[in-house]
Every structure is written in C-alpha cells, then in structure tokens.
KETIDO-965804 format. One record per residue (C-alpha): residue in three letters; x, y, z. Coordinates in steps of 0.1 Angstrom, whole numbers. Layout:
BEGIN
SITE   r  east north    up
SITE Ala     X     Y     Z
...
//
This chain:
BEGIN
SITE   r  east north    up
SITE Unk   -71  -181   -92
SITE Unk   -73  -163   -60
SITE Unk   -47  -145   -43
SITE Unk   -45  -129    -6
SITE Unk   -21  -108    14
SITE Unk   -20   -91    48
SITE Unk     3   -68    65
SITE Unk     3   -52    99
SITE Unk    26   -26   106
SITE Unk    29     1   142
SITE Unk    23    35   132
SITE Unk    53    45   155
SITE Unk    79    29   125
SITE Unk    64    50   101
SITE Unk    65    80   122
SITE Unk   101    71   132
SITE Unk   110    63    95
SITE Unk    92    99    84
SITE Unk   112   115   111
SITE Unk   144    97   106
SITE Unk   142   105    66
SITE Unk   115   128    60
SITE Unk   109   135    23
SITE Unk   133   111    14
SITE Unk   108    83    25
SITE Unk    77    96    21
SITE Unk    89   104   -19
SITE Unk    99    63   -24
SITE Unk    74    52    -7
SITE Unk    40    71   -11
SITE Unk    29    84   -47
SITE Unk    23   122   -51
SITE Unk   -14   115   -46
SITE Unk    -9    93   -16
SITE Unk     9   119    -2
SITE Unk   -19   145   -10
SITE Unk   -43   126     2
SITE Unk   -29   119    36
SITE Unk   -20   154    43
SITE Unk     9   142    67
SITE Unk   -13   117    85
SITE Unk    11    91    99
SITE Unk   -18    65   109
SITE Unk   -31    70    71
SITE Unk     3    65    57
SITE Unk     7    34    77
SITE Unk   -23    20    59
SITE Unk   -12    30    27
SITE Unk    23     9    40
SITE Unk     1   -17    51
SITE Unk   -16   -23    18
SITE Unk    16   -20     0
SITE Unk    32   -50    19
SITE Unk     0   -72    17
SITE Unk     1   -64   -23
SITE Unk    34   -78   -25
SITE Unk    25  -108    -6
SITE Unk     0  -120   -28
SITE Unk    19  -110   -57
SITE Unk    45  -134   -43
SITE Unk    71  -114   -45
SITE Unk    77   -89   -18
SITE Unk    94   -53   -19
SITE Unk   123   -60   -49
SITE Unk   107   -73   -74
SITE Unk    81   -45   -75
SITE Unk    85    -9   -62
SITE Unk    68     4   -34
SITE Unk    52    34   -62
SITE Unk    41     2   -87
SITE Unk    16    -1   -57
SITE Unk   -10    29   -51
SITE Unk   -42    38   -30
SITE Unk   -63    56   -42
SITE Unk   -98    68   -27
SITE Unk  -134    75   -43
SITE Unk  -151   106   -34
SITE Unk  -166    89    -7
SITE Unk  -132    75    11
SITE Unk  -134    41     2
SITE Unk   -96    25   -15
SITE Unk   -90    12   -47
SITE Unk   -60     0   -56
SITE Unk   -38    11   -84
SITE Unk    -7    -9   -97
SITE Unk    17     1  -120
SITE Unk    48    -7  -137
SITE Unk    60   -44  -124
SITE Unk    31   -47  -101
SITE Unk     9   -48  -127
SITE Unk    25   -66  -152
SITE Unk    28   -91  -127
SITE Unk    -6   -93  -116
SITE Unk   -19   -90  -158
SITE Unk     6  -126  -157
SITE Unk   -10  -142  -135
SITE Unk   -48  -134  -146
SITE Unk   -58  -111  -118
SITE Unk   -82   -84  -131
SITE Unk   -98   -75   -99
SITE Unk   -83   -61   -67
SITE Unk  -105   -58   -36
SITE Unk   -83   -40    -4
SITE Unk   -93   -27    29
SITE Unk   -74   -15    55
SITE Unk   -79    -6    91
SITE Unk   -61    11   119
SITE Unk   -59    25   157
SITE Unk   -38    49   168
SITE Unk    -9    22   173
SITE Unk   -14    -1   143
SITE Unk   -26    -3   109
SITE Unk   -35   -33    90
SITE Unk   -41   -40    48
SITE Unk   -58   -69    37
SITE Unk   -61   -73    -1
SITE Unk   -73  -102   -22
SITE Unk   -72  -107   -61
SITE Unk   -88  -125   -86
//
C-alpha cells in the first residue's frame, strides 16, 4: 500500500507562533535535534512543520492522534531528510505495513512545503 501527504504552511505563522510562545512552541513542536539543527531558522522550522503535517496526513490521522515529537527530521551529513517516527507515529505506520518513508521539503522565504510518501 501507498500512502501520500502534503502540507504548505507561510513562514510568517511560524515566526508569529515562535514569537507569540517562544520556547514553549518550539519545545512541543520541534525535537531537541530539530531544534539543533535549525539553529533558530524560522524558514527551516517551517519545513520541519511542513513535513510534520503531511506525515499526519498520510497517516490519516492528523495532529491528535500522534504528537507533533512522534514525527522527526532528521538530516544525513550531506543535508538531505529522513524521517524519524516515534511513539504513536510509528506504531501506526508499523500497522499499516509502511516500512519505508521517502520526504522532501522545499521553501522560499514566504512558504515552506513537505511532501512525504510511504510504502
């Protein structure tokens, strides 16, 4: 079986949302290493966001029934994302025989986009 998700999100909600709640936010959303990674880079965060969203979708479920920290990107030593899922995201995906992730995400200044399929 083959699942797909996409998400497109403006950087500005993810700046307003960092500015608005600040570590709050950035600690429920973004793992420790997401966090790392990014260094503060809102356009990279919205990615991150981006793929997070798109997970959900082809997981079916959406935010709720998985947390936004059961869904992680993760980079190679040469940039490129994996994805990492954890906890209810995973044992969701492990249900419904998806062993394989393949994600990529895009942005501009203004917008960010994730686009993940599973098999």
């Amino acid at each position: 079986m083959l699942a797909v998700g996409v998400d497109m999100i403006e950087v500005a909600r993810i700046a307003q949302a960092l500015g608005r709640h600040g570590a709050r936010f950035s600690n429920r959303v973004f793992t420790e290493q997401e966090q790392a990674y990014c260094a503060g880079n809102v356009v990279r965060l919205a990615g991150r966001f981006a793929i997070k969203e798109a997970v959900a979708k082809a997981l079916g479920t959406g935010i709720g029934d998985v947390r936004w920290l059961d869904i992680e990107v993760v980079c190679d030593g040469r940039g490129k994302p994996h994805l990492m899922l954890h906890n209810a995201a995973a044992e969701l995906a492990q249900a419904r025989g998806w062993q394989q992730w393949d994600i990529s995400l895009s942005h501009t200044q203004t917008h960010a986009i994730g686009f993940v399929v599973a098999v």
